[in-house]
N, C-alpha and C positions, 0 to 999 in steps of 0.2 A: 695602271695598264702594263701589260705584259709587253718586252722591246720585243723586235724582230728576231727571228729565232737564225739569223745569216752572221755570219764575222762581222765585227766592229770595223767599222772603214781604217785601216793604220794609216797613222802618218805617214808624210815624207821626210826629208833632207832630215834637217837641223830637231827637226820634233821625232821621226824615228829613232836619229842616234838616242834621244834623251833618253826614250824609253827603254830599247836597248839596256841603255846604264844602269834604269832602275831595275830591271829584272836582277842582272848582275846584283847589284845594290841588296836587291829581295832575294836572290839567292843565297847571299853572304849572311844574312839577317836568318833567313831558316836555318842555313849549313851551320850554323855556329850554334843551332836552336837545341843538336842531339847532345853537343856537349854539356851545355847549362841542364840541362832536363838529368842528364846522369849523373850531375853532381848534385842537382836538388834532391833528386829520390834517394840517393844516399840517407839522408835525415828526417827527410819531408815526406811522409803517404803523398802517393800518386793525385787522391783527389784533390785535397788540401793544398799540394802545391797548384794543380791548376786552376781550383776556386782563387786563389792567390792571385794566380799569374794575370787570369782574366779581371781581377778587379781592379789591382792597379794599374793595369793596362787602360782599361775603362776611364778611371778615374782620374787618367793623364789624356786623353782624349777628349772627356769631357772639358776639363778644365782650360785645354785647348781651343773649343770650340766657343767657349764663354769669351775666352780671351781674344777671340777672334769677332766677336759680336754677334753667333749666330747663334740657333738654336734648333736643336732635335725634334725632329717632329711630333707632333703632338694626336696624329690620327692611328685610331686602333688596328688599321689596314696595314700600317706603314710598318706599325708594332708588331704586327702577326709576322710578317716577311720576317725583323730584325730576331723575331725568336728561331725561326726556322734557321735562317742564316747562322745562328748558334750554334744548334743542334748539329748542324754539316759543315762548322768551317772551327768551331772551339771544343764546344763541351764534348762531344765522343771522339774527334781525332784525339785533338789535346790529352783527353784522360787516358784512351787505350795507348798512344805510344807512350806516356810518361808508365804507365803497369808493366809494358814488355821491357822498356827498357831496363829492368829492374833483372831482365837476365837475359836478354837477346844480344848476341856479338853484335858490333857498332856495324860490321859490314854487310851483314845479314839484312839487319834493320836499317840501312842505308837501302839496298836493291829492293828492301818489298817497300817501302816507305816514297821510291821514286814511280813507282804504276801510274798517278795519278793522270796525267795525260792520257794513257790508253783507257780509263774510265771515263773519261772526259769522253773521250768517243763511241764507247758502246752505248752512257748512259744516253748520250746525245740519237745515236740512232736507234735503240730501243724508246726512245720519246718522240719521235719524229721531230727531233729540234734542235738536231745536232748540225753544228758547222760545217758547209763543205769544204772537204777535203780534196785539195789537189796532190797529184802523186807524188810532189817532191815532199810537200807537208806529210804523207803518209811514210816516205820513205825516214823524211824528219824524226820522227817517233818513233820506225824501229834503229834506226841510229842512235839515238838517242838512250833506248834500253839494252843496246847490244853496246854503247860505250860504258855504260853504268856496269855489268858484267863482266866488261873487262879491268873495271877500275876494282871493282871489291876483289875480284879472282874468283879463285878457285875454291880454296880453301872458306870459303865465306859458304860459297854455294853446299859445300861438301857437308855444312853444318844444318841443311834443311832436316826439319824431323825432330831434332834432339827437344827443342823448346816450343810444340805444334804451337801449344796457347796463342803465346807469344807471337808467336811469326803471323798467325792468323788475326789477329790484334791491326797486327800492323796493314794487313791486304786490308782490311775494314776500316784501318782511319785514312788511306789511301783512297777507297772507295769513298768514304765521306765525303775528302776530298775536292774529289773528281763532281760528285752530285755537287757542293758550295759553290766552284767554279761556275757551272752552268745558271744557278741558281742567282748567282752574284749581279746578270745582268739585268734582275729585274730593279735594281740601283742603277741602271746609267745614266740615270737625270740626275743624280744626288751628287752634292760635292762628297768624295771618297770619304771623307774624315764621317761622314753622318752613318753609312751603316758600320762601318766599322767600330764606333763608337758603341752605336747601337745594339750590336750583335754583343758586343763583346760585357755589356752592360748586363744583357739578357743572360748570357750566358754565367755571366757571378750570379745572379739572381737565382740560374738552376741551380748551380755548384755550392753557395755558402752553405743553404741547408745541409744538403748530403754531407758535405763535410763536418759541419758541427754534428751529426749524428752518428754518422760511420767512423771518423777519428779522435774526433773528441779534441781538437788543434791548442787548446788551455794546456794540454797534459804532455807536449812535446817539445822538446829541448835541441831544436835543430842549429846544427853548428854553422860557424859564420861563410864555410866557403859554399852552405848550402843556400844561405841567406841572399849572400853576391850573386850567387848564378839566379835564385829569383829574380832578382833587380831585374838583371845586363837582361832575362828572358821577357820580363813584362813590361819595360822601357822598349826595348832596341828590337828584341823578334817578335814582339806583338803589336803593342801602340805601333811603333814607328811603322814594321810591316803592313800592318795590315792597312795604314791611307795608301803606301805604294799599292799594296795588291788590287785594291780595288779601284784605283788609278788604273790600274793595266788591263782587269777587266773591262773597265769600256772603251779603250782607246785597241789595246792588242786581240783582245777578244779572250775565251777562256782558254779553246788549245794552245794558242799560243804563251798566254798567260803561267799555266800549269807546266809550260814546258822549262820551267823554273825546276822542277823536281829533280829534274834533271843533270841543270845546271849546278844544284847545291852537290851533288855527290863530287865531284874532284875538289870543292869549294871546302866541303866539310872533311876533306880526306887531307888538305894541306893543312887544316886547322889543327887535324888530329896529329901531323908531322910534325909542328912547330910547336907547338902546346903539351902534345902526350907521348912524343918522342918516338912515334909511329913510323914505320916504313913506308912507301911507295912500292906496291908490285911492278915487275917488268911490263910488264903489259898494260898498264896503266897510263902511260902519253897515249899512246894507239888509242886509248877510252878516250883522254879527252877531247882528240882529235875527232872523234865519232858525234861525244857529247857536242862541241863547240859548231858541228855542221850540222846535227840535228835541231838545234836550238833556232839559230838563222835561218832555216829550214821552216820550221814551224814558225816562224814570227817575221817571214817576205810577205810583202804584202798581193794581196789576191787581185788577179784582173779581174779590171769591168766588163762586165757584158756589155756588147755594144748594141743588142737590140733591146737590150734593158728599160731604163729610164729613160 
């Protein structure tokens, strides 16, 4: 059965900070997600690394959920969803930014890579099942995309065009995105750890083939700091991620949820600082101040109607 197509009721007190945190938590987890991804593709073809990425991701989820005494469903309805959910939340984001990243600027690919929230809303009202928005939530979102622009600059912006492929890549795994989020809540009876398991099962299941075919992965000699970044990406930005994400889907709801996209740009911009010996533009607190009030912004919880229920 299909949930209600309204926001997830959000917690209060002690159960909104928590989630709060995991965003944060899943923020950090993505933001760190472009750095592993551009040192795997270094050595690794793009598909190969992500049949990869999603298998062991998969196969630590699984083993999780053994360890935990439960098990995967077993109905071909529940299968169909967990393939779809694939298709929109692994195997075509996953594979088109792991291809652009192979030559799109980190900051470029950081601002189209953040959209997903504002897809989150078109697709939602071009479905008639999109979340209502109140105007601080709307205002949320463009705050949100106007901190993100301040955080990459100028110079980011300046470099639209050079790489269309690429950059077009990324608008379409952002749209993917944005469709998964919406799509996600058709799991809100499921403990998080089952579709995400699921999906991500499905989604090796697409990927091994193509890979064995298109790369040929027997005949490639990828070096170890490409190996590590697989690890840290299919452990920590996938497995772990993905039971937070969909954690936050039914408790935060998806605009709120997505409004993570957001959150990763100054996340992944300090990673690049400390890590890749990157600058911070001037203009860049102002972003995160924009970023930090559209996030909470998007993720206050919605009043009741009081002729409602």
């Amino acid at each position: 059965m299909t949930p209600p197509a309204t926001a997830a009721a959000p917690p209060s007190g002690a159960g909104r900070f928590t989630d709060l945190a995991l965003l944060l938590v899943l923020a950090t987890l993505w933001g760190g997600s472009y750095s592993f991804i551009r040192v795997g593709v270094e050595t690794i073809p793009p598909v190969t690394l992500i049949a990869a990425r999603t298998l062991l991701a998969g196969a630590i989820l699984l083993a999780v959920i053994r360890w935990r005494g439960l098990r995967l469903p077993r109905d071909l309805g529940t299968w169909r969803l967990f393939l779809v959910q694939a298709g929109l939340n692994s195997v075509l984001p996953f594979t088109l930014i792991a291809w652009a990243e192979r030559s799109i600027e980190a900051g470029l690919a950081t601002i189209l890579s953040s959209t997903s929230p504002i897809f989150v809303v078109v697709l939602g009202l071009l479905a008639g099942t999109g979340e209502r928005l109140s105007p601080i939530r709307l205002a949320g979102i463009a705050a949100g995309l106007a901190g993100t622009l301040l955080i990459v600059g100028a110079e980011a912006i300046a470099g639209w065009g050079t790489d269309l492929a690429a950059q077009l890549a990324l608008v379409a795994a952002s749209l993917c995105y944005g469709g998964a989020a919406l799509f996600g809540r058709h799991f809100k009876g499921q403990d998080p750890i089952m579709p995400a398991a699921g999906s991500l099962i499905c989604g090796a299941a697409l990927l091994i083939p193509l890979s064995l075919v298109v790369d040929r992965p027997w005949t490639l000699a990828p070096s170890a700091a490409s190996i590590q970044a697989l690890l840290a990406l299919s452990v920590f930005s996938t497995a772990l991620a993905f039971v937070i994400y969909f954690r936050l889907i039914a408790r935060l709801g998806s605009v709120a949820t997505t409004s993570v996209a957001y959150l990763r740009v100054p996340i992944g911009v300090l990673i690049g600082m400390v890590f890749l010996g990157e600058s911070l533009a001037p203009t860049a607190w102002l972003g995160l101040v924009l970023i930090v009030f559209g996030v909470l912004a998007m993720t206050l919880p919605a009043r009741k109607r009081v002729e409602g229920r």
